[in-house]
C-alpha positions as CSV (number, residue, x, y, z in Angstrom):
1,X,4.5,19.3,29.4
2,X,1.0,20.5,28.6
3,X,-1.7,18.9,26.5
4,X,-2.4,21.9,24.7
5,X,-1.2,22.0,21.3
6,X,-0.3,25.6,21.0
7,X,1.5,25.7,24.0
8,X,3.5,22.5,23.6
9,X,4.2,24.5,19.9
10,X,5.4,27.7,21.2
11,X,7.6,25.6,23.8
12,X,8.8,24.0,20.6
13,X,9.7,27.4,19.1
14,X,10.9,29.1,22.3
15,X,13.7,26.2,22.6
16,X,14.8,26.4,18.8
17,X,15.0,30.6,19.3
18,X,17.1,30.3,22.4
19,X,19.7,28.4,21.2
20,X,20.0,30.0,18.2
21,X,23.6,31.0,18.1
22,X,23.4,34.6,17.1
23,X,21.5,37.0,19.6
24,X,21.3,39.4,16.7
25,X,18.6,36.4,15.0
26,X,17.0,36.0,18.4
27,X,16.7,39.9,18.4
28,X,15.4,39.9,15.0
29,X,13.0,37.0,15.7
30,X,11.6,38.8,18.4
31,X,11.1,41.9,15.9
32,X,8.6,40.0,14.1
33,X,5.0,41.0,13.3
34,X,2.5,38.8,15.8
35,X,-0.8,38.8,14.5
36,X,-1.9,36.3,17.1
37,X,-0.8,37.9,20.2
38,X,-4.6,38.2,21.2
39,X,-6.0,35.1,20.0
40,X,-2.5,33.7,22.3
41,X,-1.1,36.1,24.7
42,X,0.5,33.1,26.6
43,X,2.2,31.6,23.6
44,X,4.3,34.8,22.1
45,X,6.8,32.3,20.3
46,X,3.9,30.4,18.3
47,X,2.0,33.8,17.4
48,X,5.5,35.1,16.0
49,X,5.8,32.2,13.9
50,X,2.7,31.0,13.2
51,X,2.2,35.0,11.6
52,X,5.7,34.8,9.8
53,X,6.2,31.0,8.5
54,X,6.4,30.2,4.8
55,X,5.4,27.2,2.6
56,X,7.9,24.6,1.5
57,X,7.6,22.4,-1.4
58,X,3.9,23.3,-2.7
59,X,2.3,22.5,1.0
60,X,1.0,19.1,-0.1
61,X,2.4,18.0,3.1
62,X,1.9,21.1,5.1
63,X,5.6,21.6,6.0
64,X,6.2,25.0,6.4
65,X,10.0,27.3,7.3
66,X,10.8,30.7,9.3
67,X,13.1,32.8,7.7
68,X,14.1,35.8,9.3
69,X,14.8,37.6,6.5
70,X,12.2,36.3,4.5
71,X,9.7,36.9,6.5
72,X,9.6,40.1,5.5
73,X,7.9,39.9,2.9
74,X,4.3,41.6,2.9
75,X,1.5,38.7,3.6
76,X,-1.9,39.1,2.2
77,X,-5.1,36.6,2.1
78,X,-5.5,37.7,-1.2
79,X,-2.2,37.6,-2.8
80,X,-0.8,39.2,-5.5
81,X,2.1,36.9,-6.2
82,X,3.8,33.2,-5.4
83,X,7.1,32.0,-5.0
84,X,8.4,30.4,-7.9
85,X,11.9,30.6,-9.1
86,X,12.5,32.2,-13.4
87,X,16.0,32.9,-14.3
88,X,14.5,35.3,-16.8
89,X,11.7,36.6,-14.8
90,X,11.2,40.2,-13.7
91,X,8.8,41.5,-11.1
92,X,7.1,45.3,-12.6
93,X,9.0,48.3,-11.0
94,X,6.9,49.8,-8.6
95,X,4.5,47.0,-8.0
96,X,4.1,45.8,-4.0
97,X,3.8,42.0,-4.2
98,X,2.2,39.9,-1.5
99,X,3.2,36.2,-0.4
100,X,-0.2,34.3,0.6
101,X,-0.5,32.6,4.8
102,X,0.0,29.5,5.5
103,X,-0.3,27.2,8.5
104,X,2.4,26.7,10.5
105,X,3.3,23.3,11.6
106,X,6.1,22.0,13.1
């Protein structure tokens, strides 16, 4: 294995999309926005998820998820909204909403 981070990541990632069960999730994994592909043309798995991941319990850890479905979601680095669960909460009809980035960590 390699000593680089990003590739021992994306080697990470590549493993856990491969066996997913469904080739319809790989497919839609693959589908994915990459914003990273430049930056890391040799680590397409990491830029996939590193531009689609999502925060998980407030980041104070840093732990971070990829939802396929959820991901999405428009991103912005100036966001217009965060996730937060309100039984009686409604978003304005016609509004775009964006989720903030995060880091992706495994």
């Amino acid at each position: 294995m390699t000593d680089d981070p990003i590739k021992q990541q994306n080697s990470i990632v590549e493993s856990l999309i491969q066996n997913l069960p469904d080739p319809a999730q790989r497919d839609t994994f693959h589908a994915l926005a990459s914003s990273f592909s430049v930056l890391y043309p040799d680590c397409p798995y990491y830029s996939i998820a590193t531009t689609n991941e999502v925060a998980l319990s407030g980041e104070q850890d840093g732990s971070s998820g990829l939802f396929l479905r959820w991901s999405r979601f428009n991103h912005a680095c100036a966001p217009s909204a965060y996730w937060a669960w309100h039984d009686d909460h409604t978003s304005p009809k016609g509004r775009e909403a964006y989720s903030r980035y995060t880091r992706f960590a495994i």
